[in-house]
C-alpha positions as CSV (number, residue, x, y, z in Angstrom):
1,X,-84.6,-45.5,6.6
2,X,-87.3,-46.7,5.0
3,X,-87.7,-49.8,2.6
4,X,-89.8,-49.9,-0.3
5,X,-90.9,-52.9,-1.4
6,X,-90.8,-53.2,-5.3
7,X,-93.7,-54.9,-6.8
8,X,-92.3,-56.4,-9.9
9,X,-94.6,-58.3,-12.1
10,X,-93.7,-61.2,-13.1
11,X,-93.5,-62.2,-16.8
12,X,-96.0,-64.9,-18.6
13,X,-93.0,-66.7,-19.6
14,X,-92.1,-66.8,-16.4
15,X,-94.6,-67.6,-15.1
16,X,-95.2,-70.6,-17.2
17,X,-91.5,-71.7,-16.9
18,X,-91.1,-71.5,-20.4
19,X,-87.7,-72.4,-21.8
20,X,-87.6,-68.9,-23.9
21,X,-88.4,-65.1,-23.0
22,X,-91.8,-64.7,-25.3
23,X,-92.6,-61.8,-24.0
24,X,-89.0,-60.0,-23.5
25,X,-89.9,-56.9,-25.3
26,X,-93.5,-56.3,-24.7
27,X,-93.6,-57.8,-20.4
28,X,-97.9,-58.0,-20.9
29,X,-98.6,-59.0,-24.3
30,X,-102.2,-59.4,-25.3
31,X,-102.7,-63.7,-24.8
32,X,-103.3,-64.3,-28.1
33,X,-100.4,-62.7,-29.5
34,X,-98.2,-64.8,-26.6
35,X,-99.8,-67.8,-27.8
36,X,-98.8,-67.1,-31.4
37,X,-94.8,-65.9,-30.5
38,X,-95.0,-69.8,-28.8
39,X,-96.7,-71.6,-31.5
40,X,-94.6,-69.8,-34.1
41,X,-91.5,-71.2,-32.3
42,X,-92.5,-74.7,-32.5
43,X,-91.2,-75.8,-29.2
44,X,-93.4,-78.9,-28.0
45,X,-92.5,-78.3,-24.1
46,X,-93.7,-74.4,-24.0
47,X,-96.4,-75.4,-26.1
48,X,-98.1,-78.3,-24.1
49,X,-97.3,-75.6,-21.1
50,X,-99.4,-73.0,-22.6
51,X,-102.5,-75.7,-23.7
52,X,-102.2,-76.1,-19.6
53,X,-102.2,-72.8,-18.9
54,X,-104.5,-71.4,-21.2
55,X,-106.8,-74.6,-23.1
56,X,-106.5,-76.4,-25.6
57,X,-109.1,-74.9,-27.3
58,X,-107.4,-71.3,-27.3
59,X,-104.3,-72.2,-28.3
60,X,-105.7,-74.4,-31.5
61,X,-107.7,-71.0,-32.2
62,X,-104.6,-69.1,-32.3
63,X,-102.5,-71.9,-35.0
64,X,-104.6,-70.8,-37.7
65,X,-102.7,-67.3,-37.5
66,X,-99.1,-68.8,-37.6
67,X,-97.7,-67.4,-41.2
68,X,-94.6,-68.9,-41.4
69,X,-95.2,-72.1,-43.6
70,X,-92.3,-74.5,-41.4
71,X,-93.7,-73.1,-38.5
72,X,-97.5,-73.5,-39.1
73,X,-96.5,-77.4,-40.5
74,X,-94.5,-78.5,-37.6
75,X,-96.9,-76.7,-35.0
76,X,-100.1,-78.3,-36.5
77,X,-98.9,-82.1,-36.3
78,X,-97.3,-80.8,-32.4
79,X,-100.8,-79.6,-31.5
80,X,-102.5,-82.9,-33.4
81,X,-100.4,-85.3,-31.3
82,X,-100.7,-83.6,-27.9
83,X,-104.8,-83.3,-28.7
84,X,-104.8,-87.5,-29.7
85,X,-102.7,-87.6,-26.2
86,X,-104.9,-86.1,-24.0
87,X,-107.7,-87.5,-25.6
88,X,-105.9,-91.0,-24.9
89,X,-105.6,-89.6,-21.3
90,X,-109.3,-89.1,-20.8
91,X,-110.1,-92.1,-22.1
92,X,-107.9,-94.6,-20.0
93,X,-109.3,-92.5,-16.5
94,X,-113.0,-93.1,-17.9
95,X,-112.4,-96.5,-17.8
């Protein structure tokens, strides 16, 4: 008998060891469109997961495409404070 190994990908949210499936119905979503299903859910944990994953850059490039109003608010000040955080960060091990 012979045993086939299965060679199962594993999911970004996974991956990530996010606290919700993102990526449940679509298991390789184009990044941006990840980035934007975690954004648009507003929960500061996944989010400060994906700015370590993918930058903080990238995932402030994706906020301006959040259209729900709540969402876009809430997600804005989240990605403000973690930016004045890690900015903080960087400043304390410069010195």
């Amino acid at each position: 008998m012979s045993h086939q190994t299965v060679n199962k990908e594993i999911k970004l949210s996974e991956r990530l060891n996010l606290s919700f499936p993102y990526d449940w119905s679509n298991p390789n979503p184009d990044h941006d469109v990840f980035i934007l299903n975690v954004l648009d859910r507003c929960y500061l944990e996944d989010i400060v997961k994906c700015i370590n994953f993918f930058g903080l850059d990238r995932v402030k490039a994706n906020y301006v495409n959040v259209t729900n109003e709540v969402s876009r608010k809430i997600a804005g000040r989240q990605l403000n404070n973690i930016e004045k955080a890690i900015n903080e960060i960087i400043q304390r091990n410069a010195s």
